[in-house]
Backbone as JSON, one array per atom type, in Angstrom:
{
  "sequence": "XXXXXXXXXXXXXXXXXXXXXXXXXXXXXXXXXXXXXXXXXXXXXXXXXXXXXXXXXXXXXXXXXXXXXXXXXXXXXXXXXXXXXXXXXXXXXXXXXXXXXXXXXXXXXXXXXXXXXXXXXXXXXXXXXXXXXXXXXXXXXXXXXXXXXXXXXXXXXXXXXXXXXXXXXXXXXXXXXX",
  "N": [[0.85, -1.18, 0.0], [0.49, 2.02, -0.81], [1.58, 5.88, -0.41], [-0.96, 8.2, 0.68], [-1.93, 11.29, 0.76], [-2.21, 15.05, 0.97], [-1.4, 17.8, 0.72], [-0.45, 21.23, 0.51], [1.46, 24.31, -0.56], [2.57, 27.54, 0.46], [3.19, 30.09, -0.89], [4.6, 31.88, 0.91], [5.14, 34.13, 4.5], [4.16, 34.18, 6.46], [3.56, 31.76, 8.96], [1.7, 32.12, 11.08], [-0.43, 33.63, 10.61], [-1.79, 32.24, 8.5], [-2.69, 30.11, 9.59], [-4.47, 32.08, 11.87], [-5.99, 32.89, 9.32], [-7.27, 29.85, 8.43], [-8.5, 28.95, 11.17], [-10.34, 30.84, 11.23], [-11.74, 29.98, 9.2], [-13.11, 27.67, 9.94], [-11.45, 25.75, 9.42], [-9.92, 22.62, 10.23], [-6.69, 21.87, 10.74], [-3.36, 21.5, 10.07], [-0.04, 23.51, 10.25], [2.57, 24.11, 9.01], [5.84, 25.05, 10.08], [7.7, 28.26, 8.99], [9.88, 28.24, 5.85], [12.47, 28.54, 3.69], [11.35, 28.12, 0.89], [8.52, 28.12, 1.73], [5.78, 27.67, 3.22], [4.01, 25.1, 4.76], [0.47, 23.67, 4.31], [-1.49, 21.44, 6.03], [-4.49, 19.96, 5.54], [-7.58, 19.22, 7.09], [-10.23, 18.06, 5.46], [-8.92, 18.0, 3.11], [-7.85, 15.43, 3.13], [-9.75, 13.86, 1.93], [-9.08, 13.36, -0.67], [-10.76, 14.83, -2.42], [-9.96, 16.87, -5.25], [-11.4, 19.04, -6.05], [-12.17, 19.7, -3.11], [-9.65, 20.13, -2.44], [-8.64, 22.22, -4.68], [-10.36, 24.53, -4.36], [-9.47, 25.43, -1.3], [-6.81, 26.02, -1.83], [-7.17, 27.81, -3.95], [-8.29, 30.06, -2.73], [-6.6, 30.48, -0.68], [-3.9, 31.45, -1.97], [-5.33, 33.82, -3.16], [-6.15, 35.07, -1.05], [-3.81, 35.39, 0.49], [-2.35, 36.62, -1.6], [-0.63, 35.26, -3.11], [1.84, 32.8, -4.33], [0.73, 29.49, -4.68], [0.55, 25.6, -4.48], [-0.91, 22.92, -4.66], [-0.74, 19.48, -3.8], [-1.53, 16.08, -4.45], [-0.84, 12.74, -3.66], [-2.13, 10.14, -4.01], [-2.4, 6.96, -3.52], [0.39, 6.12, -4.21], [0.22, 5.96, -7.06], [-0.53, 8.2, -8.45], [0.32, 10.87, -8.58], [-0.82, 14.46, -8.04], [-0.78, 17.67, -9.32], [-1.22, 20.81, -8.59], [-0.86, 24.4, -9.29], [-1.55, 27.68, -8.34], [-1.57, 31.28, -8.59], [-2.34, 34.4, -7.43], [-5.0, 33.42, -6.5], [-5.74, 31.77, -8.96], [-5.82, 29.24, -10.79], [-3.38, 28.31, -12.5], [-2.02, 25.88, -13.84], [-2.51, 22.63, -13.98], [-1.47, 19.61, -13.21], [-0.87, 15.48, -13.2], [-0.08, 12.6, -13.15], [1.4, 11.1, -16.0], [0.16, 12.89, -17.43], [1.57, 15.77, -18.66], [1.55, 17.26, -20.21], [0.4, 19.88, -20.9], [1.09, 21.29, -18.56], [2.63, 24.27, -17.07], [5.77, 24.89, -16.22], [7.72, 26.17, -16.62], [6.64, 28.55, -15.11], [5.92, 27.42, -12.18], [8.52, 26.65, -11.79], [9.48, 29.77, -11.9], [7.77, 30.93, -9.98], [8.69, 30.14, -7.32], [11.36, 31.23, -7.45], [13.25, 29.62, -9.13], [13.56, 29.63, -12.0], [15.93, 28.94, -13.58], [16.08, 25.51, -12.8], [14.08, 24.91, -14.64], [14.25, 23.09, -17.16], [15.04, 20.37, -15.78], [12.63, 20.35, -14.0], [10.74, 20.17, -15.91], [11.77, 17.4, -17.0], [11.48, 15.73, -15.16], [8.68, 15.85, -14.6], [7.66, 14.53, -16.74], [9.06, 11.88, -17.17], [9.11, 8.77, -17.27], [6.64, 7.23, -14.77], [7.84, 6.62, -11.75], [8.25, 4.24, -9.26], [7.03, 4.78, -6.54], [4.85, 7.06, -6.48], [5.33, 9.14, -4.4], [8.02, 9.33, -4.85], [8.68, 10.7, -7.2], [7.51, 12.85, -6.14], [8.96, 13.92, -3.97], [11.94, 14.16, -5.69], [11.03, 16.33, -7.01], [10.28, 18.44, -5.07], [13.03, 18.61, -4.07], [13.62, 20.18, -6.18], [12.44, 22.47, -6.46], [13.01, 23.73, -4.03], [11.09, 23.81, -2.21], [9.46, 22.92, 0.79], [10.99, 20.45, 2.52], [9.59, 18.99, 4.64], [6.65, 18.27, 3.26], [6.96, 16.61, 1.5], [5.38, 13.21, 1.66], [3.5, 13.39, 3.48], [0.52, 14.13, 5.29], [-1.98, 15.74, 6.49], [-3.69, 13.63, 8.21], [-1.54, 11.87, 8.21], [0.24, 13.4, 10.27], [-1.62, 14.39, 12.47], [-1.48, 11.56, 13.41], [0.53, 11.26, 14.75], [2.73, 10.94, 13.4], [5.59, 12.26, 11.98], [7.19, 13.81, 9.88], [11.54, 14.01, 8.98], [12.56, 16.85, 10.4], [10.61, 18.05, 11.08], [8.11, 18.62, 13.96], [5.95, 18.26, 16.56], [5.5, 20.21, 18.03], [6.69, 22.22, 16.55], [4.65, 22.66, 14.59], [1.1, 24.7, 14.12], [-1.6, 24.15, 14.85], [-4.82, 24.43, 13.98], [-7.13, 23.48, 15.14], [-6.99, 23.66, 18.15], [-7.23, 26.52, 20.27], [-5.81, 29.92, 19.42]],
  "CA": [[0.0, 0.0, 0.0], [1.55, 3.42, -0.94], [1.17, 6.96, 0.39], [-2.0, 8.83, 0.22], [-1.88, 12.75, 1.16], [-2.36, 16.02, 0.17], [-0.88, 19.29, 1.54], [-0.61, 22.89, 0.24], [2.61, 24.87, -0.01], [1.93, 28.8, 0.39], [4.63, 31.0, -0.91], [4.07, 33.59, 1.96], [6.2, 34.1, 5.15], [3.78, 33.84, 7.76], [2.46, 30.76, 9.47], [0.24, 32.58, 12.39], [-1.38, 34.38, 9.78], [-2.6, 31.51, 7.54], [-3.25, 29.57, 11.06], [-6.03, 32.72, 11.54], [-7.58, 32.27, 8.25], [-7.7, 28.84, 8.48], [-8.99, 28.9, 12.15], [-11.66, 31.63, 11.03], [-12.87, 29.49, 8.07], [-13.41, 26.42, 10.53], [-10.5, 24.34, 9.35], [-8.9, 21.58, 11.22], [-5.48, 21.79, 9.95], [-1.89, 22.02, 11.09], [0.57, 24.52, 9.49], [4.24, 24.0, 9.22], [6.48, 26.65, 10.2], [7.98, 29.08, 7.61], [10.62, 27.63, 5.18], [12.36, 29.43, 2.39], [10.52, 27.5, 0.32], [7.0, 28.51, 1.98], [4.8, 27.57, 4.29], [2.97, 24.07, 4.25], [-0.68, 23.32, 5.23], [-2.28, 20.02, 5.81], [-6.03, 20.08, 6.19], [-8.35, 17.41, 7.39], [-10.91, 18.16, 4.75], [-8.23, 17.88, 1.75], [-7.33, 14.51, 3.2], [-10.61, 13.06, 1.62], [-8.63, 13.28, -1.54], [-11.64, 14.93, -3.33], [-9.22, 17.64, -5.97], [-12.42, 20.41, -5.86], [-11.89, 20.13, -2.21], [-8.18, 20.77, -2.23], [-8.97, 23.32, -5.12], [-11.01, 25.83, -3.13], [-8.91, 25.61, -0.35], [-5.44, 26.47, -2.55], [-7.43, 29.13, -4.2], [-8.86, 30.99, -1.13], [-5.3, 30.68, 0.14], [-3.56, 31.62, -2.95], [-5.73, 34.62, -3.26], [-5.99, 35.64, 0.54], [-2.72, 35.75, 0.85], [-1.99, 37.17, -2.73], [0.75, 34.32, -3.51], [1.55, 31.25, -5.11], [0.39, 28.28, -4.07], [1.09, 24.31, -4.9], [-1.56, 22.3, -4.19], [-0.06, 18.09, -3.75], [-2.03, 15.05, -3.86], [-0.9, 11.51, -3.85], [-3.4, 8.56, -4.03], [-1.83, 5.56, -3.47], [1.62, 6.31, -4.99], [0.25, 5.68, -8.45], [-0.99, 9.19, -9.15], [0.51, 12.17, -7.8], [-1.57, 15.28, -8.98], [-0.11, 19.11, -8.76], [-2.07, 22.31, -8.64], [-0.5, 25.75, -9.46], [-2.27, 28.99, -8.35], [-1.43, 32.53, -8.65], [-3.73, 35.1, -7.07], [-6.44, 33.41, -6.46], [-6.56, 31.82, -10.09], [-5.63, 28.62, -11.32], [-2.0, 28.65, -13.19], [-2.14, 24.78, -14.34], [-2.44, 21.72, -13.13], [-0.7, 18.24, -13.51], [-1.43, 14.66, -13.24], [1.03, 11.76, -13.27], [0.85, 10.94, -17.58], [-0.17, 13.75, -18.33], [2.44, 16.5, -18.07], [1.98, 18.35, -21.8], [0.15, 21.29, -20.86], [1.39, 22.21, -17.09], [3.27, 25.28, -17.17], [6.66, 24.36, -15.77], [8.36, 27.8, -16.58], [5.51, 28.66, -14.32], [5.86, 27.05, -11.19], [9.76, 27.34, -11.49], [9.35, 31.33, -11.74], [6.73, 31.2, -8.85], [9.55, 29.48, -6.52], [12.72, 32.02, -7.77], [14.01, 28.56, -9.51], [13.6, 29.44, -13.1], [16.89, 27.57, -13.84], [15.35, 24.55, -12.79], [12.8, 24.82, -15.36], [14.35, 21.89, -17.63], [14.85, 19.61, -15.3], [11.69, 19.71, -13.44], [10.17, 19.35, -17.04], [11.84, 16.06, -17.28], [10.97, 14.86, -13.75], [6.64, 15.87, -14.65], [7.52, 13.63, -18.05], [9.52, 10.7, -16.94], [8.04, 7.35, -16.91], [6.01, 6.57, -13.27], [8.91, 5.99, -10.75], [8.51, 2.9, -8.57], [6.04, 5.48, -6.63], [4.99, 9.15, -6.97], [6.32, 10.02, -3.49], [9.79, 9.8, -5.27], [8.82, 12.49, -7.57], [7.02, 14.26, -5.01], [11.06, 14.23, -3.25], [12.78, 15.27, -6.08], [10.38, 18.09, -7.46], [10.38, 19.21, -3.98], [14.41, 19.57, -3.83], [14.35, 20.64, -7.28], [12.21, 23.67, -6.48], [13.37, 24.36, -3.09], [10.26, 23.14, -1.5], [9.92, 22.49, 2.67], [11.05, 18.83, 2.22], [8.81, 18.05, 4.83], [6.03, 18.52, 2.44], [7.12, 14.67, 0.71], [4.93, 12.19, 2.22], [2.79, 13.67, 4.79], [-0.73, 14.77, 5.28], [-2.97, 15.85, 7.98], [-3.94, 12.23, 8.82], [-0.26, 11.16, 9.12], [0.39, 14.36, 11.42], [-2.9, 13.54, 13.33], [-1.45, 10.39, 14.08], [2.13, 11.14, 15.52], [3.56, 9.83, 11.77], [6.4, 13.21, 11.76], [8.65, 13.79, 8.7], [12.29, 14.57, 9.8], [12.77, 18.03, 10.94], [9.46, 18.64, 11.82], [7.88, 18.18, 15.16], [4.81, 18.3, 16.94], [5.64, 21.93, 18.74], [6.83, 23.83, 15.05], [3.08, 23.19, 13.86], [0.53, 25.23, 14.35], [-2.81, 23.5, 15.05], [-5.43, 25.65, 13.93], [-8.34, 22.85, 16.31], [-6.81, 24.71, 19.07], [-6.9, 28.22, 20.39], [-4.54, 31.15, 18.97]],
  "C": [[0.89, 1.24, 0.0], [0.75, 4.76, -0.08], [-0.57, 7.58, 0.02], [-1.91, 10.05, 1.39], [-2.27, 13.57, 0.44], [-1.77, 17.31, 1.11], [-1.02, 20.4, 0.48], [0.52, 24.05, 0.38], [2.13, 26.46, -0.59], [3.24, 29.32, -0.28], [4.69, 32.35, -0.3], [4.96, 33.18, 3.44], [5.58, 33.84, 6.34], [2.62, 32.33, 8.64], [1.57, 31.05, 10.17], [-0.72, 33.73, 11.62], [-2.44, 33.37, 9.03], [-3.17, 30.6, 8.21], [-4.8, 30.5, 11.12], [-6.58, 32.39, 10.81], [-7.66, 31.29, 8.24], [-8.54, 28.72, 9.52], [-10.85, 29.91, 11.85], [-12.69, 31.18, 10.41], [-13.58, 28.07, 8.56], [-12.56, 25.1, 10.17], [-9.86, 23.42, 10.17], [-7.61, 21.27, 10.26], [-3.87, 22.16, 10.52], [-1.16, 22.87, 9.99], [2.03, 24.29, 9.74], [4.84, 25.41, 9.16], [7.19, 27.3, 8.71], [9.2, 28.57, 7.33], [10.81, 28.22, 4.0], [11.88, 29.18, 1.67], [9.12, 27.41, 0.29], [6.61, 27.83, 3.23], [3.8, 26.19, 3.74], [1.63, 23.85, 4.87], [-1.39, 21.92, 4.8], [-3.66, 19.81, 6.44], [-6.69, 18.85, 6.13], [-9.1, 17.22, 6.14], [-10.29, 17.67, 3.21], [-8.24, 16.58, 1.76], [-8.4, 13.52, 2.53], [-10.28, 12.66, -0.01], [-9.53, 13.58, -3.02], [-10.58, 16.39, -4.01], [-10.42, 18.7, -5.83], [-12.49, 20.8, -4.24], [-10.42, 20.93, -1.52], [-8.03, 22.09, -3.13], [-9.26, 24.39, -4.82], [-10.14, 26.03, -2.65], [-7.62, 26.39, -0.56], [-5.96, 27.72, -2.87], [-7.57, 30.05, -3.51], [-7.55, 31.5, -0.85], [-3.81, 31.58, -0.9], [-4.02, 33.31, -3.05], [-5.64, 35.65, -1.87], [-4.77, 36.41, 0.78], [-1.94, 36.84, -0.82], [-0.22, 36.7, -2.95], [0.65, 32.93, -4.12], [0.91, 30.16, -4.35], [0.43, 26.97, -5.08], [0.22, 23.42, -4.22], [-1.0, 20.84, -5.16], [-1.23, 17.25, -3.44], [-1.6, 14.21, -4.44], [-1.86, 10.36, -3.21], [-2.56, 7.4, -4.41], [-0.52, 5.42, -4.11], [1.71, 6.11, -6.45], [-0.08, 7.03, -8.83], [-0.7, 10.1, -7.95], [0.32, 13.37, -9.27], [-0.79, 16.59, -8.05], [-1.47, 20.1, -9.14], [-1.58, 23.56, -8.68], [-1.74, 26.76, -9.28], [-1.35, 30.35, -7.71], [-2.31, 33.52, -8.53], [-4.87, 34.63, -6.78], [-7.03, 32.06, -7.36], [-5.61, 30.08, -10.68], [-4.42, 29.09, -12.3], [-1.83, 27.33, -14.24], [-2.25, 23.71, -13.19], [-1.64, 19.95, -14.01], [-1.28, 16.75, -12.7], [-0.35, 13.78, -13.34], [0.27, 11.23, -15.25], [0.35, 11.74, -18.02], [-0.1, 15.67, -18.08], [2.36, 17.73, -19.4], [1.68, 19.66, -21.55], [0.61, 21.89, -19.47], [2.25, 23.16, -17.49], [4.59, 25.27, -16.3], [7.54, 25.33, -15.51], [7.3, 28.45, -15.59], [5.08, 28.83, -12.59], [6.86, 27.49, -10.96], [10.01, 29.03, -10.86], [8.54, 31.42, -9.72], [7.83, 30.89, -7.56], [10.74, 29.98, -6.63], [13.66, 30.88, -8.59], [13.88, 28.18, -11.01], [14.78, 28.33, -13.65], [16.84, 26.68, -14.03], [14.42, 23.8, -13.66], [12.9, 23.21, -16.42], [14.55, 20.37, -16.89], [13.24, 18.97, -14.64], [10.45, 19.33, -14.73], [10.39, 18.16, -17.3], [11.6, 15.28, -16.24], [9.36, 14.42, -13.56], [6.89, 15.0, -15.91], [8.23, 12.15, -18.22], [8.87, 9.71, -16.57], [7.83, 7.39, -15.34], [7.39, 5.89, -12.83], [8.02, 5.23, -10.33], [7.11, 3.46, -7.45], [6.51, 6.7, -6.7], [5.65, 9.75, -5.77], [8.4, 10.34, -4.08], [9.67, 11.02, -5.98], [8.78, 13.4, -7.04], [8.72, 14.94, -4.72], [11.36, 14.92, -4.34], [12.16, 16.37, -6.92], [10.44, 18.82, -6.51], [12.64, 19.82, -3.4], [14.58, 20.2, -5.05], [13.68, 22.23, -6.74], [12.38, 24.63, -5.01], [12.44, 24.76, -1.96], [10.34, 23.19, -0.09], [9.88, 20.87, 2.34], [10.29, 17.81, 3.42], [7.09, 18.02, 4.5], [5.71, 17.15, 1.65], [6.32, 13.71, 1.94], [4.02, 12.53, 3.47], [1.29, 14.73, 4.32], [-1.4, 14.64, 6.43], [-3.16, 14.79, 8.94], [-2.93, 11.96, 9.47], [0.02, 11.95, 10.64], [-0.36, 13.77, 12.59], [-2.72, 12.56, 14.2], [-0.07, 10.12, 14.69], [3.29, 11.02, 14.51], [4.49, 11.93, 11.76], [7.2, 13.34, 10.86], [10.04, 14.39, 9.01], [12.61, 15.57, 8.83], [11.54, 18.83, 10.88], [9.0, 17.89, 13.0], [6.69, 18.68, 15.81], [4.97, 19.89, 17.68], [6.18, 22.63, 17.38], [5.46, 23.66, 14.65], [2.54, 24.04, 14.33], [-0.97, 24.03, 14.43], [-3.91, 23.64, 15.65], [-7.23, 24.91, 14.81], [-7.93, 23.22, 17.66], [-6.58, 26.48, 19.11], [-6.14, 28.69, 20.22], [-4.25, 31.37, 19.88]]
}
């Protein structure tokens, strides 16, 4: 049995900010601390692995905050799906097999890692690794990502499951009081 998650990487600096709006909008969700790479959120609601639920949620956040955002889901390590938003607005999205139209110059830019841009084109077009959490890994060091972002979602959190160099006191965990 392979991974199944979803998280949310902000490209904004503050975690006790996106803690409020999450807390305001009734989310149950933890928040990883700030990472040059952004800010991750793992919501209970995403974890149902419905993509219009993780949609909203990126957008809102995306827009709110008036920054990128990277909305991640893997389903069972056979299909890891990406989400790009800018402002608010949908940028592209990706799919394991089917990498032609994502905007790659896109995401790179959004992350200061234009450079990058050919590689992580050949990482969204390379045959299905062994599973998708491997891509997840190296798209996440290619773009300079919070690497604990690979393999984790609300649930795991939830359940003590920690990715190393995160820890149950750097979250935020917006089912308790500010």
């Amino acid at each position: 049995m392979g991974n199944f998650y979803t998280n949310i990487t902000l490209r904004t600096a503050e975690p006790t900010a996106v803690a409020a709006v999450l807390r305001q909008a009734g989310r149950a969700a933890f928040v990883a601390p700030d990472h040059p790479g952004g800010i991750t959120v793992y919501d209970e609601r995403c974890e149902t692995q419905d993509p219009r639920v993780l949609s909203e949620l990126t957008a809102a956040l995306s827009e709110h905050f008036a920054c990128p955002a990277l909305a991640v889901l893997n389903h069972d390590d056979d299909i890891l799906a990406l989400a790009l938003y800018g402002q608010g607005r949908l940028i592209g999205d990706f799919e394991t097999g089917h990498a032609d139209s994502f905007p790659v110059a896109s995401l790179c830019r959004a992350w200061d890692r234009a450079a990058t841009a050919p590689l992580v084109w050949l990482l969204l077009r390379s045959p299905r690794p062994f599973f998708e959490v491997i891509r997840h890994r190296w798209l996440t060091r290619s773009l300079g990502l919070p690497t604990w972002s690979v393999g984790t979602g609300f649930r795991y959190l939830a359940q003590g499951e920690f990715p190393q160099g995160l820890t149950l006191t750097a979250l935020i965990d917006t089912r308790s009081p500010g």
